[in-house]
Each structure stands twice: as C-alpha cells, then as structure tokens.
Wavefront OBJ file of the C-alpha trace (Angstrom):
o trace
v -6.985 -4.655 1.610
v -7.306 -1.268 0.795
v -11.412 -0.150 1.331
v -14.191 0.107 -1.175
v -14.046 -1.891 -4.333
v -10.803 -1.032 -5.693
v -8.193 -3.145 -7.464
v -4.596 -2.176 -6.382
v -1.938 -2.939 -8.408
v 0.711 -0.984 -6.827
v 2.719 -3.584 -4.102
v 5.905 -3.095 -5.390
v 5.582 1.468 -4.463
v 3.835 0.018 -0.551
v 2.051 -3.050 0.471
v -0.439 -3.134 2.878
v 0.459 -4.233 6.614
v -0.459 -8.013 7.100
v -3.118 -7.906 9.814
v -0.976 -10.302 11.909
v 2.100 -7.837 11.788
v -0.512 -5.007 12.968
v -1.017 -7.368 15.974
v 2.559 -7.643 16.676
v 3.211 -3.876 16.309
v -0.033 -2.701 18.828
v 1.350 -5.542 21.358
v 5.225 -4.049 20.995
v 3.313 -0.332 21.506
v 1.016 -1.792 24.693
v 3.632 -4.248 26.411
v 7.219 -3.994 25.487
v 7.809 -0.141 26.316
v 11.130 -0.552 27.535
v 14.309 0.830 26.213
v 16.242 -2.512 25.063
v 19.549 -0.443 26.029
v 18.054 -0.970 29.984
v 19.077 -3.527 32.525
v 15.922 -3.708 34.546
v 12.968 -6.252 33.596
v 11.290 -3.743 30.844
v 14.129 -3.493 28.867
v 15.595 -7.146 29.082
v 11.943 -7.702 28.075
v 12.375 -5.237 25.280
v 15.571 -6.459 24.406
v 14.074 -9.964 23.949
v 11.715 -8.644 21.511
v 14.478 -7.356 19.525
v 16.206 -10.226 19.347
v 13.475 -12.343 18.307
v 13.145 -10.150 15.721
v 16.692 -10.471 14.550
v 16.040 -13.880 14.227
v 13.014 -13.561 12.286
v 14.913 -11.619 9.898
v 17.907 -13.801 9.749
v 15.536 -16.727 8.820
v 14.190 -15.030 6.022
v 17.779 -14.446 4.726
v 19.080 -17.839 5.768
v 21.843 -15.531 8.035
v 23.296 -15.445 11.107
v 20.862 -12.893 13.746
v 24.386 -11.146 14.564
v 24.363 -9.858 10.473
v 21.255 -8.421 10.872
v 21.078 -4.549 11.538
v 18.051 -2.494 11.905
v 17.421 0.593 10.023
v 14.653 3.136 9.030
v 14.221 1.648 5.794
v 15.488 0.577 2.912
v 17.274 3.759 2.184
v 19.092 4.302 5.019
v 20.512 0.839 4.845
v 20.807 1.609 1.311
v 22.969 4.341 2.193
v 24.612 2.730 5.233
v 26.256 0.231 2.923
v 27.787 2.361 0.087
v 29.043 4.841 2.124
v 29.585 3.285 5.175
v 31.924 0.211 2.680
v 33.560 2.667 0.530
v 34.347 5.400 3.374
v 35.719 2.315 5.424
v 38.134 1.240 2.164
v 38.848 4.440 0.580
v 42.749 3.858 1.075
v 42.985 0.542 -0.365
v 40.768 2.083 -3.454
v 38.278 5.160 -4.332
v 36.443 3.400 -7.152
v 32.512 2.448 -7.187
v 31.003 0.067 -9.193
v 26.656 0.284 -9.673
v 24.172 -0.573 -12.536
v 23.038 2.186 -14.690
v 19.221 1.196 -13.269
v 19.619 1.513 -9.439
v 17.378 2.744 -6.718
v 18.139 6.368 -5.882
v 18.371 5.136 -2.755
v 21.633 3.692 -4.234
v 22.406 6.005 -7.107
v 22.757 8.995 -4.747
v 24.659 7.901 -1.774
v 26.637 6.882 -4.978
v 26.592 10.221 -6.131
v 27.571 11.815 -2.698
v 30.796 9.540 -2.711
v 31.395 10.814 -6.243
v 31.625 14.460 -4.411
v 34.108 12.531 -2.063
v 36.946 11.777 -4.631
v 35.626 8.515 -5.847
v 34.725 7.329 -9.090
v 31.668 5.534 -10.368
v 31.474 3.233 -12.939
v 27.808 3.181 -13.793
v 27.388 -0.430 -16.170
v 24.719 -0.161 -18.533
v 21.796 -2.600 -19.245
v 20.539 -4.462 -22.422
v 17.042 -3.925 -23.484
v 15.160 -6.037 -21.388
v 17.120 -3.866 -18.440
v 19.125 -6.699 -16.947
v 23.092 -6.431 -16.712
v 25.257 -8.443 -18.114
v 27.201 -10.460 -15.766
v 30.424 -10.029 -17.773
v 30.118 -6.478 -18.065
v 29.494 -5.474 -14.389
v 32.460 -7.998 -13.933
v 34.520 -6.265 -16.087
v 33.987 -3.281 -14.582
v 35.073 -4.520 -11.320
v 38.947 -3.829 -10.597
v 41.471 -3.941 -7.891
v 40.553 -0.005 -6.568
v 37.044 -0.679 -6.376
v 35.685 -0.564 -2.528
v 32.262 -1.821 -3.251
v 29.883 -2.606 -5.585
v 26.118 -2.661 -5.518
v 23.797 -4.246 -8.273
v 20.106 -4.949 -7.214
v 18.976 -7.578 -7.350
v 15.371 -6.743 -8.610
v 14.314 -3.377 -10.666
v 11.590 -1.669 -8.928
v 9.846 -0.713 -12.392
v 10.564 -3.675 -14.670
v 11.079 -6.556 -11.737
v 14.240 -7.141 -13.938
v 16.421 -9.985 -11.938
v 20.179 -9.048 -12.048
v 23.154 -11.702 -12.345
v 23.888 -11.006 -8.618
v 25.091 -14.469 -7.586
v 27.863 -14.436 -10.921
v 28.718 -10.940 -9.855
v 29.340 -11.461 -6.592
v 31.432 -14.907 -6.777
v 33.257 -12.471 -9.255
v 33.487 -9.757 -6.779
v 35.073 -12.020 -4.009
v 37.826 -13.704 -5.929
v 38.773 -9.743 -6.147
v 37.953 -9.019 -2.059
v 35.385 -6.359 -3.061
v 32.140 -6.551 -1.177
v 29.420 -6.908 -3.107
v 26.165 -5.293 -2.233
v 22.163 -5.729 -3.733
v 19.217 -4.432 -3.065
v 16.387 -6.902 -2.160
v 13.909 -4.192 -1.199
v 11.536 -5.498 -4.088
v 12.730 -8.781 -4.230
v 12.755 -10.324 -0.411
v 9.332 -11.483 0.406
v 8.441 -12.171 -3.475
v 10.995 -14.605 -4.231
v 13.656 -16.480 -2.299
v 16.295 -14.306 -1.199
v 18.599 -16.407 0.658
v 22.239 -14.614 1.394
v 24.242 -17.805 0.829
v 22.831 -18.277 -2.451
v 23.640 -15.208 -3.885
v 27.055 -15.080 -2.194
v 26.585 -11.151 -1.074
v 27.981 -9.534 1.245
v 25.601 -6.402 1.818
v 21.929 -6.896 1.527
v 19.132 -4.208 2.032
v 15.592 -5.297 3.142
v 12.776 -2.650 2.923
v 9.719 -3.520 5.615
v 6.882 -1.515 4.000
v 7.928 -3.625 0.897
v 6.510 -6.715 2.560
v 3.701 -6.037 4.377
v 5.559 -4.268 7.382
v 4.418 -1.190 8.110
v 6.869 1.941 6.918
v 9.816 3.469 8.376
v 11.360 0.215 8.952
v 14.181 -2.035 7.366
v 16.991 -4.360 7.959
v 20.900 -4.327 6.504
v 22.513 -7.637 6.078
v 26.415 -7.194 6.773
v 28.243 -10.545 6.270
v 30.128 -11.478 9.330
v 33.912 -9.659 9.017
v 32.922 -7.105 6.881
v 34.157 -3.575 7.032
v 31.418 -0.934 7.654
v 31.888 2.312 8.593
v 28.914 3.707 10.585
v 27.300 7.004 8.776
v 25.398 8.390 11.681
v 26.904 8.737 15.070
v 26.074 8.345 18.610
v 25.272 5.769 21.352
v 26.465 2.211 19.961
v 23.196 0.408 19.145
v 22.927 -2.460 17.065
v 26.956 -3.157 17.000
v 28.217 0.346 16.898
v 27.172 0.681 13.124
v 23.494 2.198 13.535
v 22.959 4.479 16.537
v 19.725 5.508 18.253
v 17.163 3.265 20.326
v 15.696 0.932 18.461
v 11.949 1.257 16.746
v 10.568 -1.659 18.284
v 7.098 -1.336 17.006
v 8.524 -1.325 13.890
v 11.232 -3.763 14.275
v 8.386 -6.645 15.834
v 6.295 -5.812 12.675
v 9.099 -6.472 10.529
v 10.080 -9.724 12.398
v 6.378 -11.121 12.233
v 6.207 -10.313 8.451
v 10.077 -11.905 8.160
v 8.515 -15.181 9.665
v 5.472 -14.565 7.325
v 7.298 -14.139 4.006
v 9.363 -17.701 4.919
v 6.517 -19.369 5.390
v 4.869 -18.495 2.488
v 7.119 -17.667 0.050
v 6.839 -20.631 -2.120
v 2.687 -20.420 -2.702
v 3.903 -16.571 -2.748
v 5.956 -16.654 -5.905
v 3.133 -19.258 -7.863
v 0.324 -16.973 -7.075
v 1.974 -14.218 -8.128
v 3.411 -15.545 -11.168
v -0.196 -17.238 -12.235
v -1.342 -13.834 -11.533
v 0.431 -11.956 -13.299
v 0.471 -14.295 -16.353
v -3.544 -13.622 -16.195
v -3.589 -9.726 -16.283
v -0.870 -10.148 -19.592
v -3.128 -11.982 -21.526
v -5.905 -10.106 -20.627
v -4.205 -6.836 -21.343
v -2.750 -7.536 -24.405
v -6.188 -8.673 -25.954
v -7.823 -5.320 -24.658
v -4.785 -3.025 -25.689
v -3.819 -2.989 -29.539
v -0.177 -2.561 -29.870
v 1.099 -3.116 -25.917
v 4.421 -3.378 -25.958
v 6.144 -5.556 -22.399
v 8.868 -3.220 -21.108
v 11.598 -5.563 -19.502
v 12.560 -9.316 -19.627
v 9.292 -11.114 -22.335
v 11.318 -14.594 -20.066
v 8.908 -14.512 -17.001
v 11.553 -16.417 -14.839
v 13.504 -13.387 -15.527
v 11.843 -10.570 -13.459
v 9.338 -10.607 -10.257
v 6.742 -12.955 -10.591
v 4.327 -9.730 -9.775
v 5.486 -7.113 -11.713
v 3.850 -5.982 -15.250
v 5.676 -3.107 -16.710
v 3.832 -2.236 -20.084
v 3.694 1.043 -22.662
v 0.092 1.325 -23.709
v 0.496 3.514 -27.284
v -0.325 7.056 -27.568
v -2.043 7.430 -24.293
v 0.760 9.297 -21.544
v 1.120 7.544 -18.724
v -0.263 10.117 -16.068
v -3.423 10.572 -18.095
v -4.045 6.607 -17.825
v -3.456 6.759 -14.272
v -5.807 9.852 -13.848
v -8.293 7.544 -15.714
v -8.937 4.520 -13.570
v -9.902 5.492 -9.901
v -10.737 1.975 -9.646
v -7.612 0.911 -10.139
v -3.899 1.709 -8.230
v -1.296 1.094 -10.391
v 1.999 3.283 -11.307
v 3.096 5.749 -13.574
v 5.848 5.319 -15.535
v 7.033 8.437 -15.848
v 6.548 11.519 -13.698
v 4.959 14.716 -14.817
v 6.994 17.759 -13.830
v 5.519 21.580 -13.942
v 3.492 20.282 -16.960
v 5.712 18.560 -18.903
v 6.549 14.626 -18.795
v 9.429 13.183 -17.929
v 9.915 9.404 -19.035
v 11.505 6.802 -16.615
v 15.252 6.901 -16.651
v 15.389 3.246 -15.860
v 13.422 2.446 -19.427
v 15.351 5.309 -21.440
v 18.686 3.297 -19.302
v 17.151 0.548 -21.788
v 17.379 1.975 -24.915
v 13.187 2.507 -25.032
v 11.991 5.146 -26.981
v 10.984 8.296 -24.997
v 7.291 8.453 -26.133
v 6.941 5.281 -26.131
v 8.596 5.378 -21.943
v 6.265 8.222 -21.273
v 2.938 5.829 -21.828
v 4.486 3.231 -19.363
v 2.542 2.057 -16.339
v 3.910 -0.507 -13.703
v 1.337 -2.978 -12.199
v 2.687 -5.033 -9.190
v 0.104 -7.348 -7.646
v -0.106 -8.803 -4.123
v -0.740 -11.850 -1.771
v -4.149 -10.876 -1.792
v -4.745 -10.339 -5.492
v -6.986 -12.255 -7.359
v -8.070 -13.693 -10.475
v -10.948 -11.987 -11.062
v -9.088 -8.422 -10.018
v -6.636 -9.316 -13.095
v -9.296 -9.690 -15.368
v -11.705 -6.575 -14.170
v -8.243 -4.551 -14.298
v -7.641 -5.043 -17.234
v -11.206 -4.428 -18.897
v -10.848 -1.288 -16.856
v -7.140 -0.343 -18.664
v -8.425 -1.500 -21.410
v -11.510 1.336 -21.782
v -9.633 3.762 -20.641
v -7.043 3.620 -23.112
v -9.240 3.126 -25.821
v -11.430 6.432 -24.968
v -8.219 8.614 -24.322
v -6.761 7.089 -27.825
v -9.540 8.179 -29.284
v -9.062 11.668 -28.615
v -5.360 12.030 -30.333
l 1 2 3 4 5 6 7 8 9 10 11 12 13 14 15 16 17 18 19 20 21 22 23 24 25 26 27 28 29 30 31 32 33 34 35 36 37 38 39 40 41 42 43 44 45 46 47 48 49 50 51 52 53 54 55 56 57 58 59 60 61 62 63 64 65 66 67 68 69 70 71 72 73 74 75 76 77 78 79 80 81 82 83 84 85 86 87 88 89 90 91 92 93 94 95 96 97 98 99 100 101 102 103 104 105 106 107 108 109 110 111 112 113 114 115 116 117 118 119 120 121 122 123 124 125 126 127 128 129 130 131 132 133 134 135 136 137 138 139 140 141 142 143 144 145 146 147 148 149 150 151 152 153 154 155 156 157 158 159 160 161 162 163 164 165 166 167 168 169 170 171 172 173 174 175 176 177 178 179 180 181 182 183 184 185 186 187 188 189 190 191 192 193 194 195 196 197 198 199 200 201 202 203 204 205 206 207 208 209 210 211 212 213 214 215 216 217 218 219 220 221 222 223 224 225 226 227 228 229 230 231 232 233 234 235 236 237 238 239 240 241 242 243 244 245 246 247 248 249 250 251 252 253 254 255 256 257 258 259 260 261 262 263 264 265 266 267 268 269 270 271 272 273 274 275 276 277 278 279 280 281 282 283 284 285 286 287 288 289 290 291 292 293 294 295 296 297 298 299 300 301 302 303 304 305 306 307 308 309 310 311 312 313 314 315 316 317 318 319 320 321 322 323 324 325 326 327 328 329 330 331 332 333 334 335 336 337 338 339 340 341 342 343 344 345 346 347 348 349 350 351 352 353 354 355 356 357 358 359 360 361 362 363 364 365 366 367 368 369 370 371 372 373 374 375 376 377 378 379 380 381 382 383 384
C-alpha cells in the first residue's frame, strides 16, 4: 500500500491509487492521446473514453452521465458550485447559507462571495459537530442563492442532515449543495437519496490518483461557469479534458459501486477494533465527534489523547500515518477550528489526532496501531 512496514491511517487526507485505476490511467497515457474536442478517429476514440467515464461516475451517484462535470478536484468543483450558483442568482437574492464546519474548499469561495456583496449565514454545530437540521433550515430564506452543507466532516466523519436540508431547501427553490469528497466511495452516496442538487466528488479521495474530480449539477440547474474559455464539458468547465485522470476516476467510480457495501462493514468493523484497542492503551481518551457510530464515516477515529500535543504524537510514531489535529504555526499550536466550531476545549483540541483507515486495512494494523499510540503517549506523558 504504501512500502515498508508501515500502518497508514491517513485515507481520509489521500488514498492510495487502486492498482486497477493505475492500469486505466497508463492505458489512457499510451492509447487514447487524442484531444476528445477532435473529429478524426483519435479523438472520437478519446471522446469515447470520456464518456465512459461519465458514466462510471454517474453510476456511482445513481445520476444521469449529462450531470456529471469534470474538474481538477474537489476544490475547484467546490468552488465551481458556490460561486458559479450564487453569481448565476445574485438578482433574485445575495444571501449564502454554509455550516460553521466546512471544507475551505467551501468556506472560502464562501468568503470571496462575501467580498461580492453577499451575506453568509454560517450555522453552528452541536458538540458531536453535526448540524441541526432545523437550524440550517431556519437559516434558509427567500434571498438565499445557495446553500452548501457537507455531507461528511473531513476530521470528525460527522454525517450532516443533508437529505432534511435539502427537501427543505427545494420547497424554497434554493439549490442545495454537499460535499461528498470524504463521503463518496465510503458510504452510499446516491444523488436521489439525498435530494441535492450540487454534489462535489474528490478522485484522490477514492483511490484515484490527484488532480482529479467530478461536480454533480442536477439537470436545469443554474450554474454560472467561473473560468472561461473553449466550451468543454457543457460550457461550464473550460479546457481539454485530463483524460488520464478522468479514466482513473471512472475505473475507481465503477470500483467504489461495486464494493461499497463490503466497503462500509470493513471499515466500520475496523474502526470499531482500533477504539477498543485505543481506549484500553490511552487513560482518559476522549472520542471527538458523534460516540453513535452510524453517525459519522465508518473509517474515521477522531480522538484527544490528554496532555500529549498533537504534533508531538505524530512526530512520535514513524510507523504509523495518521493526522494531526491541529497545525503548528511558527512554533506555536493552533487547535482545529472544526473541534473549537464544537465547543471542545482548546488544549484538549490541540492533542487531537484523526485516524482514517482504508480498503486495505487490517485487523491486525488496528491492533499494532494502537499499541504503537499507545507507547508513545505514555512516554511523552511522562515527561509533563
């Protein structure tokens, strides 16, 4: 997975590319060369690549291959859908509506339109850093021109209300957008079922490789485009097409469908596993985010091991890849805004570490992990 003997704990930051989407991408790179924009055979061939690509995004999302456009990543089609839905509706209403724990990949684009004229309603989060539905409803009114709640926290793997949102957000006619870039390839993230309009798949988030992602735009919605130029992929993302990248992300699309199921259970067994284990080696753990397992990603461990800073745990276990927390700046530490967002204590945020495990993980990983963690934080207690 990664080389050598170590244990890494860090899908939901990058996940490793799926040996059969490496095979796609090398075959797109040795065969399909063509610019899909051409008439002649190498770029119908092209072309047909990118279409059955489309598809094998669309399947994933249970979609339509026409609502499927391809970006760099998750943050472009992050930002594609804020601004591109507000710009678009700014006459009929210059409000925005986000949770107080987004992506920056959404909070600044939301940011920018702030700059704009608009205003942002920012909803806050209860202490297990989920929204409540009523809340981010409540904050929806007849000026807003979009709204965008993930639908899974990168650091917690907190699951938002987005389906009760978003039937709330239609009865109004204000497009709704989430964030699956954690989420899609984990769980079931099926379009229908969450009743969105806007939905923003990350490729390196799901075994693709990076610099690749997808925006789901619901069939009639308003988008206004955000960078300009030839009129690829419907006018609303210009620029020929990375079809490396783009085959990749189909293959891993098709992969995530098929497994998605024995996806979740492993992950969720797994996870399960390395809690147990951790919170017999750790006196005094505290679980940052949802203790309800059904309520956040089945792979993600978010957990504030006491008096032992976050960065210095890290710095302690080259065996094992897992996150930080919070971020040291010139010297001094800087706890998580999403788990101060949630009313945590800052000391107590600053010895946070985020452990996200993978389809590869195992059993015996979990437990050597957390014997690992568990050492660490019991020598580097010792010396406060």
């Amino acid at each position: 997975m990664t080389g050598g003997d170590l244990i890494y704990l860090d899908h939901n930051a990058t996940t490793p590319v799926a040996p059969e989407v490496a095979r796609a991408v090398a075959a797109a790179v040795e065969t399909v060369w063509g610019n899909p924009s051409s008439e002649h055979p190498p770029g119908r061939a092209a072309r047909a690549a990118l279409e059955q690509a489309r598809g094998q995004v669309a399947g994933l999302l249970g979609c339509a291959p026409a609502e499927i456009v391809f970006t760099s990543g998750g943050t472009e089609a992050n930002n594609l859908a804020l601004l591109g839905a507000a710009r678009v509706r700014r006459e009929r209403g210059r409000r925005v509506v986000i949770s107080a724990v987004e992506h920056p990949a959404v909070e600044a684009p939301a940011a920018a339109l702030e700059r704009e004229g608009f205003t942002v309603t920012r909803v806050p989060v209860g202490a297990d850093g989920r929204v409540e539905a009523a809340a981010f409803m409540a904050a929806l009114t007849p000026d807003t021109a979009v709204a965008s709640l993930m639908h899974a926290n990168n650091e917690t793997g907190a699951l938002q209300p987005v389906a009760q949102v978003a039937a709330a957000a239609r009865r109004l006619g204000i497009p709704l957008h989430t964030d699956a870039a954690q989420s899609a390839g984990k769980i079931p993230v099926q379009v229908e079922a969450l009743g969105v309009d806007l939905l923003t798949v990350a490729g390196h988030k799901l075994y693709a490789p990076k610099g690749v992602g997808a925006l789901y735009v619901r069939a009639g919605t308003e988008l206004a485009p955000v960078l300009f130029g030839a009129p690829q992929e419907g006018g609303r993302r210009p620029g020929t097409e990375n079809l490396p990248g783009i085959a990749g992300l189909g293959v891993a699309c098709s992969l995530a469908a098929a497994e998605i199921t024995q996806r979740a259970r492993h992950a969720r067994e797994l996870t399960a596993r390395l809690w147990s284990a951790l919170a017999a080696a750790v006196p005094g753990l505290e679980l940052n985010g949802p203790a309800d397992p059904d309520r956040r990603l089945p792979n993600t461990l978010n957990v504030s091991v006491p008096r032992v800073p976050a960065p210095e745990l890290v710095a302690a276990l080259p065996g094992v890849a897992l996150s930080a927390g919070a971020a040291c700046h010139s010297g001094a530490t800087t706890p998580s805004a999403v788990l101060l967002a949630m009313g945590i204590d800052p000391q107590r945020a600053a010895c946070a570490v985020r452990m996200s495990t993978g389809r590869d993980s195992t059993p015996g990983q979990m437990d050597a992990a957390a014997a690992a963690i568990g050492e660490a934080a019991r020598r580097l207690g010792a010396r406060r």
